[in-house]
N, CA and C of each residue as an Amber inpcrd file, in Angstrom:
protein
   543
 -34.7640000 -27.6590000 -57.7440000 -34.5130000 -26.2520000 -57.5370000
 -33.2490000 -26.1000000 -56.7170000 -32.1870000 -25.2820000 -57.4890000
 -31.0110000 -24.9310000 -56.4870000 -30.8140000 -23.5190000 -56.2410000
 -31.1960000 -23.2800000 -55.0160000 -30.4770000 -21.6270000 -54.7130000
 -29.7940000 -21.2360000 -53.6030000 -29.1260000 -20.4740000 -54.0090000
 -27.9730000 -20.4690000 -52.8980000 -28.1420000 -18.5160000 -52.6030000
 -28.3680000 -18.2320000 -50.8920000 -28.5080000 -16.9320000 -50.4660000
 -27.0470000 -16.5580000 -49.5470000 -25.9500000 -15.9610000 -49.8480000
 -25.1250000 -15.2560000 -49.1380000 -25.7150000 -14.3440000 -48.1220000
 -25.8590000 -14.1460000 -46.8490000 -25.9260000 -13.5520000 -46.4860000
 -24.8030000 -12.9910000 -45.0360000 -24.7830000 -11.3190000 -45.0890000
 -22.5290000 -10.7760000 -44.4760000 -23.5240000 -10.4050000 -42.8900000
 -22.4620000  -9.8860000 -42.4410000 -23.3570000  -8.8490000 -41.7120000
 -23.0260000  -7.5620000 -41.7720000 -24.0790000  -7.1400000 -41.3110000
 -24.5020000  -5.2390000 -41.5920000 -22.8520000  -4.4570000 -41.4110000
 -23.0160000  -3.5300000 -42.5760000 -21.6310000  -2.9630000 -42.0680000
 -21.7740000  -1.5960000 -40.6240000 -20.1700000  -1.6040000 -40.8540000
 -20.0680000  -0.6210000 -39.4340000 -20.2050000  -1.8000000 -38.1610000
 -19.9450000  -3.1880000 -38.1420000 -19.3730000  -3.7440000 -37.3490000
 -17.6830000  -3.7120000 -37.2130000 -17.0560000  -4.0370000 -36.4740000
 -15.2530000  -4.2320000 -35.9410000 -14.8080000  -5.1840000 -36.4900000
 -15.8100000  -6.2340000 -36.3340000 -15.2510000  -7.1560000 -36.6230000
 -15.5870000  -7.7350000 -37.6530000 -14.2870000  -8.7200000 -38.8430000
 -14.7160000  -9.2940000 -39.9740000 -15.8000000  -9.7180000 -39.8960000
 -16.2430000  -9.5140000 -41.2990000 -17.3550000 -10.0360000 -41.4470000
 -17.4800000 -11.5520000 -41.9990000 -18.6150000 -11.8720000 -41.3790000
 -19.0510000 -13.5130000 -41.6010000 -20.1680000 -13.4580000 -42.3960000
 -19.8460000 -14.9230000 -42.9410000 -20.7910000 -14.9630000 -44.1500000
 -21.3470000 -16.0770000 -43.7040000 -22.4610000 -15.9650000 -44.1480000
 -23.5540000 -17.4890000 -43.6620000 -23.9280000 -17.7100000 -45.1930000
 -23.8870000 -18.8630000 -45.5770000 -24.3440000 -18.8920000 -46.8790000
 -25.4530000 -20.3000000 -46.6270000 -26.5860000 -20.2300000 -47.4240000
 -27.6820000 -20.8940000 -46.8620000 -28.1780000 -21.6160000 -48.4940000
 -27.8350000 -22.8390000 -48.2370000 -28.2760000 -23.9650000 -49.8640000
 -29.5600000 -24.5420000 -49.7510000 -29.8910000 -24.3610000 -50.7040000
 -31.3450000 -25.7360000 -50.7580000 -30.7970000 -25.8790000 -52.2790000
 -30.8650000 -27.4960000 -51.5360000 -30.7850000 -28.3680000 -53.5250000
 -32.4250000 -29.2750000 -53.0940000 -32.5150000 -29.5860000 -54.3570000
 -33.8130000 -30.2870000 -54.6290000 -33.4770000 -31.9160000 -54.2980000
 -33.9420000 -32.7340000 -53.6560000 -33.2280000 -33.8330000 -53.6170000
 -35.0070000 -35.0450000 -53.8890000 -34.8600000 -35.9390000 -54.8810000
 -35.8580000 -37.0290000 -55.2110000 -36.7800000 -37.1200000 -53.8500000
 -37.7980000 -37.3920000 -54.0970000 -38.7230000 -37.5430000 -53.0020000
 -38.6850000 -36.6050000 -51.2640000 -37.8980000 -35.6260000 -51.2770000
 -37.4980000 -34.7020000 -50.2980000 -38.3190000 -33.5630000 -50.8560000
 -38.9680000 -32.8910000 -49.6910000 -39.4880000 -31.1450000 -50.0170000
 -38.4510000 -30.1620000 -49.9730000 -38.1740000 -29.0400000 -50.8160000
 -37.0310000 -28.3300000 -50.2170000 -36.8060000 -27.9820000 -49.2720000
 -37.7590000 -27.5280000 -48.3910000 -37.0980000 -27.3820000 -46.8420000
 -36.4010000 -28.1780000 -46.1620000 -36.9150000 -29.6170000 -46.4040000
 -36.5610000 -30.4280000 -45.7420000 -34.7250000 -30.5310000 -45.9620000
 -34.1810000 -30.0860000 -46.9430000 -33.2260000 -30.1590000 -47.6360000
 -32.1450000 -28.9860000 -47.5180000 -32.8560000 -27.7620000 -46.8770000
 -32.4130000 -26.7410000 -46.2570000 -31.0540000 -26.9090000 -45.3860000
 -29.6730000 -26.5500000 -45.6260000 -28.8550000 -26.3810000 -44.0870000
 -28.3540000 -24.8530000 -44.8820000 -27.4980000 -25.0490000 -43.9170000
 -27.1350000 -23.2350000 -43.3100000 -25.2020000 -23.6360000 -43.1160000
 -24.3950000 -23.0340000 -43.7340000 -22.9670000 -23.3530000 -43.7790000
 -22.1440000 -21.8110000 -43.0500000 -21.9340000 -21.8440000 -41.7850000
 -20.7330000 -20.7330000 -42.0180000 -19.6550000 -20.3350000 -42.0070000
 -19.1850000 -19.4810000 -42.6810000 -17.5100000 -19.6920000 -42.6360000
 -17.1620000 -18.7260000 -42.2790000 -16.2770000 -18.3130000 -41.3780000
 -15.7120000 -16.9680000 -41.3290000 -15.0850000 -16.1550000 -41.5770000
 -15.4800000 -14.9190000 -41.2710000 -14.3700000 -13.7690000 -42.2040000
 -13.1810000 -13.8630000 -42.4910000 -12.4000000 -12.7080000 -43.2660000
 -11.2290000 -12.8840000 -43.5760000 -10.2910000 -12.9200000 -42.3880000
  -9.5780000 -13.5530000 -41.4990000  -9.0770000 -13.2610000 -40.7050000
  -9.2650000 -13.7300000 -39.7460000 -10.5410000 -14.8060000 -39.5640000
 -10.6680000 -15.7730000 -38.5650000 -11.0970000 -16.8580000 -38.7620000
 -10.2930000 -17.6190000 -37.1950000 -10.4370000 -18.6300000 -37.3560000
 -12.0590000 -19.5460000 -37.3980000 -11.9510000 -20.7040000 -38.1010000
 -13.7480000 -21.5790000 -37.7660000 -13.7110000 -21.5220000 -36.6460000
 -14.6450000 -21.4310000 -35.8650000 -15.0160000 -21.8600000 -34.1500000
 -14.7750000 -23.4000000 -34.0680000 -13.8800000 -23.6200000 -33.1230000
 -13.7270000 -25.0510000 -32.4650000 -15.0980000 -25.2550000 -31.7170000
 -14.6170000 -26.9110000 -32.3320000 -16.1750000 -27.9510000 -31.5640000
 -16.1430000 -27.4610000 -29.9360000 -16.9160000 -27.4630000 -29.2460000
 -16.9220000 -27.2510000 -27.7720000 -16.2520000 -28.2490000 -27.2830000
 -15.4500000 -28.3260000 -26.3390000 -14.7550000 -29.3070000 -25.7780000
 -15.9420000 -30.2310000 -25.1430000 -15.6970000 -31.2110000 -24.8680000
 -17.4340000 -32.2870000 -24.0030000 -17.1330000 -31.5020000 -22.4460000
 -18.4320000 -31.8870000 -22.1920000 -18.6370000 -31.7250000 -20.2140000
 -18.0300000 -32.4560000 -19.8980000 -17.1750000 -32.2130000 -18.5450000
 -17.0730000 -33.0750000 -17.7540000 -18.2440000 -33.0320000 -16.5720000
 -18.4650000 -34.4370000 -16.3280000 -19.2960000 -34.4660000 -15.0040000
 -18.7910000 -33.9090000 -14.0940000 -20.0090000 -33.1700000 -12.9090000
 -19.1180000 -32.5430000 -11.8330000 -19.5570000 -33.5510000 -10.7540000
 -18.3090000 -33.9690000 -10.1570000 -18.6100000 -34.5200000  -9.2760000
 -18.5530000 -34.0590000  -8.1290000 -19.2090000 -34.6970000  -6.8820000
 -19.0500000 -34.3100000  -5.3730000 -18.1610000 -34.5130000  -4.8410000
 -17.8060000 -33.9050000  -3.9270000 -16.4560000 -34.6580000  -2.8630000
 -17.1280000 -35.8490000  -2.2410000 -16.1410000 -36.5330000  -2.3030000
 -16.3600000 -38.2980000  -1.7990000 -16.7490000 -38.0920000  -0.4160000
 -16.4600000 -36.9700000   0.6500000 -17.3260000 -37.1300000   1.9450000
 -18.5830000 -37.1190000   1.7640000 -18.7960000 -36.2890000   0.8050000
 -20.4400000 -35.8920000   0.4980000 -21.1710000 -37.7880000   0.0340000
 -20.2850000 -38.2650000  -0.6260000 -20.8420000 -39.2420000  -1.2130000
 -21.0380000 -40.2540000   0.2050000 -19.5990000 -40.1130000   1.2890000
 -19.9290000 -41.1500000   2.3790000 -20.9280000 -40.8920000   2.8090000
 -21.2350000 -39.6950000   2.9250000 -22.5240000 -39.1830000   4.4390000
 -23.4280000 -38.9950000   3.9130000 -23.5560000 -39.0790000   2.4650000
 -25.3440000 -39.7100000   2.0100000 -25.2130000 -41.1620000   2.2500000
 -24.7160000 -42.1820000   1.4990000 -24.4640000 -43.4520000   2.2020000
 -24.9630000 -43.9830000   3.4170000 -24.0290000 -42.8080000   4.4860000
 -24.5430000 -43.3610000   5.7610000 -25.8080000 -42.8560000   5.9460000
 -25.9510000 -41.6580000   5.3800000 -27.6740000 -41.6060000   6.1980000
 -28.3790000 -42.0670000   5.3640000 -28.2120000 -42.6010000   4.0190000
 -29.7580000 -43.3230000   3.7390000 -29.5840000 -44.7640000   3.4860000
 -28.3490000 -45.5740000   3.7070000 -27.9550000 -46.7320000   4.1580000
 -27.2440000 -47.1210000   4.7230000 -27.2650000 -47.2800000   6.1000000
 -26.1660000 -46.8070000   7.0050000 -25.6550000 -48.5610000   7.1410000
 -26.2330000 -49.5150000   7.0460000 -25.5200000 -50.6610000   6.9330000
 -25.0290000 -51.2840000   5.7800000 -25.8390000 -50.5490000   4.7730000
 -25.2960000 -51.0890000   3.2330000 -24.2530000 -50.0470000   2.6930000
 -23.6960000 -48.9840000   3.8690000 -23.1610000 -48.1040000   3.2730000
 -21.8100000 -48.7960000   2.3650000 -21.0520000 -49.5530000   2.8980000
 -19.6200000 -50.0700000   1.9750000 -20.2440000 -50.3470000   0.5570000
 -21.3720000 -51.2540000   0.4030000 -21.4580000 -51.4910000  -0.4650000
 -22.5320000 -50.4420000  -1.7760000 -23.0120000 -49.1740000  -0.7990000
 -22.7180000 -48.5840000  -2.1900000 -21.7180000 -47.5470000  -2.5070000
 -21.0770000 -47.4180000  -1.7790000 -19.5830000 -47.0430000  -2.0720000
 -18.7430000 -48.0300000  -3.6270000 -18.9230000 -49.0980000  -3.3460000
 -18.4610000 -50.0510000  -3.9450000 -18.7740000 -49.6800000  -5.8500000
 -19.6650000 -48.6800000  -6.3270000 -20.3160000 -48.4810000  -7.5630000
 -19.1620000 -47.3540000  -8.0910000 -18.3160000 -46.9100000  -7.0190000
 -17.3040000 -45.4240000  -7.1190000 -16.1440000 -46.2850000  -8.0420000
 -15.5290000 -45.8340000  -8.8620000 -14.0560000 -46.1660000  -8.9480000
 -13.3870000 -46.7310000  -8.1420000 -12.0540000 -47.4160000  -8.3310000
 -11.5710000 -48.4650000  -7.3960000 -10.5570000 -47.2490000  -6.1320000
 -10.2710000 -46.9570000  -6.8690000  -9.2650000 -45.8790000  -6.1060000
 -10.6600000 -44.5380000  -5.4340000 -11.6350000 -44.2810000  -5.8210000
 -12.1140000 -43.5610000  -5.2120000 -13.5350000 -44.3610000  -3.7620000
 -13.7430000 -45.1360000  -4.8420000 -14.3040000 -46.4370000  -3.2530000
 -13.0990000 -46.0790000  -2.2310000 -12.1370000 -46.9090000  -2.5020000
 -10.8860000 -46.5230000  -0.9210000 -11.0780000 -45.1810000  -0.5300000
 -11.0720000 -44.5400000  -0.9350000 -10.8610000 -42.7070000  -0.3640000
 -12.5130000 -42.5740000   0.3950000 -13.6300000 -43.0510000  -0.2850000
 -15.3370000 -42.9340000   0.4290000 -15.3020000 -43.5290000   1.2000000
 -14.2640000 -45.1880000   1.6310000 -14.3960000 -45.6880000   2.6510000
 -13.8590000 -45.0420000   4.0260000 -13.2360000 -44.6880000   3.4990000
 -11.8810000 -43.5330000   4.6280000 -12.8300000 -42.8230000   5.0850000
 -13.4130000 -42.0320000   4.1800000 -14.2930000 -40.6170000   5.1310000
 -15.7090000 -41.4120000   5.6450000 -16.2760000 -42.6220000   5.0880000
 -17.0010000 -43.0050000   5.8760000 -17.2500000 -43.8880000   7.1190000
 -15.5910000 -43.9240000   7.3800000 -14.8820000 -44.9950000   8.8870000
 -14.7740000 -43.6200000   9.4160000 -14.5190000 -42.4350000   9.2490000
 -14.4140000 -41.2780000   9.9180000 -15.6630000 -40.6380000  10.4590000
 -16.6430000 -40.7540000   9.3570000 -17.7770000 -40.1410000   9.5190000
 -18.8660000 -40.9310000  10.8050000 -18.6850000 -42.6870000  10.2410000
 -19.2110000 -43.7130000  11.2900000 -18.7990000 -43.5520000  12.9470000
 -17.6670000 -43.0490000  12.7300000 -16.9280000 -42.9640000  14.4410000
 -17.5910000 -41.6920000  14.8850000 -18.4010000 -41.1450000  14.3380000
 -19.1170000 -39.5100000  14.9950000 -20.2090000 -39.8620000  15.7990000
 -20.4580000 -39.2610000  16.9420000 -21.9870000 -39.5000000  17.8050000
 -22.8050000 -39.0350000  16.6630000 -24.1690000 -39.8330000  16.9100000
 -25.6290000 -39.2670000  16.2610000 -25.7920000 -37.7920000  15.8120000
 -25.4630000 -37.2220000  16.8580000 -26.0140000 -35.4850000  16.9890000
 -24.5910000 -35.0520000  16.0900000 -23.6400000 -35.4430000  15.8950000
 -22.7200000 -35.0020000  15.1490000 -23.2270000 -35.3900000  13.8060000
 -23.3940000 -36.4780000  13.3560000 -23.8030000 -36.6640000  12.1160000
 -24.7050000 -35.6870000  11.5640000 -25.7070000 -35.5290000  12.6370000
 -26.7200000 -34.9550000  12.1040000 -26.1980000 -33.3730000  11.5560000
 -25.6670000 -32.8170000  12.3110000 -24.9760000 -31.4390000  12.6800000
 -24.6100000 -31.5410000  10.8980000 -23.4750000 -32.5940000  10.5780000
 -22.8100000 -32.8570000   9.6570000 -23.2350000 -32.6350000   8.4950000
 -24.0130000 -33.0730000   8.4560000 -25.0880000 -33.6570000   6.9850000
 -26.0960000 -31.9110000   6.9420000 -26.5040000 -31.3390000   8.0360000
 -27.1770000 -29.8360000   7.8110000 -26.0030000 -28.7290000   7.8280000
 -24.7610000 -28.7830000   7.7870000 -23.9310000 -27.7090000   7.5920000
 -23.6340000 -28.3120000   5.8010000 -23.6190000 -29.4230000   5.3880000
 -23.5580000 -29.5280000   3.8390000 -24.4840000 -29.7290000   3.2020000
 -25.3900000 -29.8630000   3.6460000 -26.7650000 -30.1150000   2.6180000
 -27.7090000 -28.7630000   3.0630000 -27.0830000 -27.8320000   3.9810000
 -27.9760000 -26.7960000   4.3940000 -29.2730000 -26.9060000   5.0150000
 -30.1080000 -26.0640000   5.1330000 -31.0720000 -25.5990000   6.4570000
 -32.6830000 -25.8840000   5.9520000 -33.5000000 -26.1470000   6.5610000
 -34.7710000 -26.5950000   5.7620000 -35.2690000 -25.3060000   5.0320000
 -36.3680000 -25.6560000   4.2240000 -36.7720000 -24.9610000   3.5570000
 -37.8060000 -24.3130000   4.1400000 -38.6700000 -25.0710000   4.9590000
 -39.9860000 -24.9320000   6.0300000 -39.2330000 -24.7000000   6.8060000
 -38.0410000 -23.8110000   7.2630000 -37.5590000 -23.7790000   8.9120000
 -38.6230000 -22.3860000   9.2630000 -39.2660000 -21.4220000   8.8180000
 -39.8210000 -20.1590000   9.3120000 -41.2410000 -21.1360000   9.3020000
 -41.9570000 -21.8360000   8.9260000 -43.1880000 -22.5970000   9.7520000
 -42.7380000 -23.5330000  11.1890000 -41.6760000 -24.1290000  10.1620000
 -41.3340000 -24.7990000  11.5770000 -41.5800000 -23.7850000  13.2740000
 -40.7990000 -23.3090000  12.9510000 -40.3540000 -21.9770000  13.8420000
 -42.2550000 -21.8550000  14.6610000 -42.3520000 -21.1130000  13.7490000
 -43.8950000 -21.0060000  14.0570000 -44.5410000 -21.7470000  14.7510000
 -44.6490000 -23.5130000  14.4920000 -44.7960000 -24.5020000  15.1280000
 -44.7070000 -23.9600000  16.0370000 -43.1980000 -24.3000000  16.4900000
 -42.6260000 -24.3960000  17.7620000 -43.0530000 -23.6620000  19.0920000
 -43.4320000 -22.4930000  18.3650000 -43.6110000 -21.0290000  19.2050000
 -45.1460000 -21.6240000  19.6460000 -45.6670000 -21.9810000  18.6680000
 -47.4050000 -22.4300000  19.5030000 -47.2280000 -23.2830000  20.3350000
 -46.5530000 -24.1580000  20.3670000 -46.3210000 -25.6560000  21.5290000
 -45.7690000 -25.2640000  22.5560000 -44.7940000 -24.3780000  22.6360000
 -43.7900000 -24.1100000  23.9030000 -44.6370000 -23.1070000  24.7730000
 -44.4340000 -23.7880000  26.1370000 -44.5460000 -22.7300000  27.4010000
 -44.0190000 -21.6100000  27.1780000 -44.3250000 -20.4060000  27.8110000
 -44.4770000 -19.1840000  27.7880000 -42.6080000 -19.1560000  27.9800000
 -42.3370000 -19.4510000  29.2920000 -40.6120000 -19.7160000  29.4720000
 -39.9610000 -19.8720000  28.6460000 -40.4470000 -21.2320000  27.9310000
 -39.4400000 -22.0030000  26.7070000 -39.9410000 -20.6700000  25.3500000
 -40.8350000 -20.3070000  25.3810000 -40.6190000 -19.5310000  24.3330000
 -39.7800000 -18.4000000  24.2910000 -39.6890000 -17.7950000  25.4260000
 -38.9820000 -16.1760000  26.0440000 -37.7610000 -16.8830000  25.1110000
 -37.2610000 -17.8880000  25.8120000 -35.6210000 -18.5780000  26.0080000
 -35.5860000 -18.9000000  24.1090000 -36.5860000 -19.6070000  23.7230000
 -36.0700000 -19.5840000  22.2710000 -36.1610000 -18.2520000  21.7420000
 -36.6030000 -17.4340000  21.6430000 -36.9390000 -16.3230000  20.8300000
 -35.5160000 -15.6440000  21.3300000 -35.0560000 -15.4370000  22.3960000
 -33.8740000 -15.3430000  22.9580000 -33.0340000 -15.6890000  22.2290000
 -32.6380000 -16.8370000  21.8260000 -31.6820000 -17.6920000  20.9830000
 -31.7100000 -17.7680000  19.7870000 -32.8540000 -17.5020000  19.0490000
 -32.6480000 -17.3410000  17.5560000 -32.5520000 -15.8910000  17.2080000
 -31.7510000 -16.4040000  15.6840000 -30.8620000 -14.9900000  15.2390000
 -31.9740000 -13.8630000  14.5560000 -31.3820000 -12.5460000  14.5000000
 -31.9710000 -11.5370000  14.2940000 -33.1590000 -12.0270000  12.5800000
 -32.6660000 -12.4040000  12.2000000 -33.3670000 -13.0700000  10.7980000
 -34.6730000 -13.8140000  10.9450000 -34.5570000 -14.6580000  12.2110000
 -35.6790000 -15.5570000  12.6410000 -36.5730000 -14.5580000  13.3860000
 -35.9770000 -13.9060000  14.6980000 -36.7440000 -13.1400000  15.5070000
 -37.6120000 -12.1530000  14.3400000 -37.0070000 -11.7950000  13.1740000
 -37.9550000 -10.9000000  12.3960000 -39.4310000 -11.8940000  12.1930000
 -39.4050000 -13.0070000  12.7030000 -40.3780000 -13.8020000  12.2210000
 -41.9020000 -13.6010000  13.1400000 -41.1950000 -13.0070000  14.4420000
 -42.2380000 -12.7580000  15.4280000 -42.3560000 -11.8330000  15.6930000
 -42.6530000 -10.6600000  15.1100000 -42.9240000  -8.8850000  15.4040000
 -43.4530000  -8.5820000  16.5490000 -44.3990000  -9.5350000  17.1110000
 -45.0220000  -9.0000000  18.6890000 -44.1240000  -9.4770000  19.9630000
 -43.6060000  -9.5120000  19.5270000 -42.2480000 -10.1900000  20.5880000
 -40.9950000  -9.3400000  20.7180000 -40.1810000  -9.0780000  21.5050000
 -39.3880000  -8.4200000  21.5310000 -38.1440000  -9.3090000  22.9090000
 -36.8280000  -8.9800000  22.6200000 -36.0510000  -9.5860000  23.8460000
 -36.2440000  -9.1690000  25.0990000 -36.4790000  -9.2010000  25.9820000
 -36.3630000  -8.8470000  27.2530000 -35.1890000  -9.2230000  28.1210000
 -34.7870000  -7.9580000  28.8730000 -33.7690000  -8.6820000  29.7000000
 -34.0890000  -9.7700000  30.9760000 -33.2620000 -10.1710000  30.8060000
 -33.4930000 -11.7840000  32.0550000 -33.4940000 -11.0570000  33.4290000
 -34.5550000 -11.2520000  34.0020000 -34.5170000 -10.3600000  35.3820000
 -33.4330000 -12.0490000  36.3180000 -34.1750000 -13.4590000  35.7850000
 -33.7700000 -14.3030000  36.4720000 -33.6000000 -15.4970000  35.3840000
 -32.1030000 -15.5840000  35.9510000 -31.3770000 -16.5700000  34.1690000
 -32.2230000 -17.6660000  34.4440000 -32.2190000 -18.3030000  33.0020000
 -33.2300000 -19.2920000  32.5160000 -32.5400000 -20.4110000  33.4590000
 -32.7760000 -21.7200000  33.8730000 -32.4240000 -23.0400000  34.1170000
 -31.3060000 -23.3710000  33.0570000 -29.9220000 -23.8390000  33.4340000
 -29.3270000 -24.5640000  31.8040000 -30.0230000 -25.4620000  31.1530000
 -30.4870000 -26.5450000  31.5460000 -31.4960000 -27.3530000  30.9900000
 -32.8390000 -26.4870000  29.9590000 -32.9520000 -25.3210000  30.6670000
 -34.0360000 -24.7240000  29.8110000 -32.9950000 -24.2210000  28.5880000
 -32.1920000 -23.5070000  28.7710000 -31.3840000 -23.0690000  27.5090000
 -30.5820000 -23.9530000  26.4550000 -30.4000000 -25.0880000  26.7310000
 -30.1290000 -26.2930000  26.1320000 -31.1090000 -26.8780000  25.3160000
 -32.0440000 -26.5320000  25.9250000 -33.4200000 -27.3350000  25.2770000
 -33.9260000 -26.3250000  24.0290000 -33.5970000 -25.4360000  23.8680000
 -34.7570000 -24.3320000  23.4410000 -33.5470000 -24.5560000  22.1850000
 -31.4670000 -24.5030000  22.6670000 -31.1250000 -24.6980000  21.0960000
 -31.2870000 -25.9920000  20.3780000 -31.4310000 -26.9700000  20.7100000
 -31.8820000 -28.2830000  20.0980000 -32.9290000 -28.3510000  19.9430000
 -34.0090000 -27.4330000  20.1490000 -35.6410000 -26.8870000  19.5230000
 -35.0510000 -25.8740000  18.1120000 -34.4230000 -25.4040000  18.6560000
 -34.3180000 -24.3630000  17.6440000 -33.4110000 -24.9120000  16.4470000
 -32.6000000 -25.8050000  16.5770000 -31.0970000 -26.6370000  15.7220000
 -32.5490000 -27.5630000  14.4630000 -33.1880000 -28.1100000  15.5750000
 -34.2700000 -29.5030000  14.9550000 -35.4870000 -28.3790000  14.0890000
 -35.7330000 -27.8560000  14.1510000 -36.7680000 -26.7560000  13.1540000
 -36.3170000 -25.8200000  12.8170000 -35.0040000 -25.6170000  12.3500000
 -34.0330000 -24.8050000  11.2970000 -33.2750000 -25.7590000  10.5500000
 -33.0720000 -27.2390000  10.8930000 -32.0070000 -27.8860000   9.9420000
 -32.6420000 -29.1010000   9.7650000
């Protein structure tokens, strides 16, 4: 069985019209469907659609690549650098002799301004608020931003009749840094 269906599109479109023309031939031991394709060509006046150009992979910036490295192999970091391109290994080693020379608390800082903020930081939060002394809580609730404080409605800022200890205000943002990032 051979039949062949033209089908345009509806008029009162702008643009030429395209024709899809749709074959089934009968082919030995094949069902016609199976045998079914669909051809289209386009109107008078345009061009076939070009193949899609391929993806390119997107890659990360090579710091990103050092400072996973270092934090989830911080002694094997060269060597998985070493899997990068030859010219881009050299450039991951660079930012990760840069990144290695940072104190702890910098790294850390590092790695939550590019990989962003937890997902559990508003339980965290919560946590926190049950464990801390009445003080340490004033002083965090104090310190976190209007977004978080929406987190505790029965709470409100108060002014400091008598400033906190620095040690207390130090403490409450590295409470607050460690259960937001």
């Amino acid at each position: 069985m051979d039949a062949t269906r033209r089908v345009r599109k509806p008029e009162g479109h702008r643009e030429a019209a395209e024709v899809t023309q749709i074959v089934r031939q009968a082919v030995p031991g094949q069902e016609v469907e199976g045998a079914t394709r669909m051809v289209r060509k386009p109107g008078v006046g345009q061009k076939a659609a070009a193949a899609p150009a391929p993806l390119r992979p997107v890659l990360l910036p090579l710091s990103r690549f050092a400072l996973v490295a270092l934090v989830l192999g911080k002694h094997r970091a060269p060597e998985l650098l070493e899997g990068l391109g030859a010219r881009e290994a050299v450039r991951a080693k660079e930012h990760l002799a840069s990144l290695a020379s940072l104190s702890s608390a910098e790294r850390q800082a590092r790695v939550a301004l590019e990989f962003g903020g937890r997902r559990d930081s508003a339980e965290q939060l919560r946590a926190l608020m049950k464990e801390a002394s009445e003080a340490l809580r004033q002083e965090i609730f104090r310190r976190l931003p209007p977004y978080h404080q929406s987190l505790f409605p029965d709470r409100a800022v108060m002014p400091e009749a008598v400033p906190a200890a620095p040690s207390l205000c130090v403490f409450a943002e590295r409470l607050i840094r460690e259960a937001t990032r």
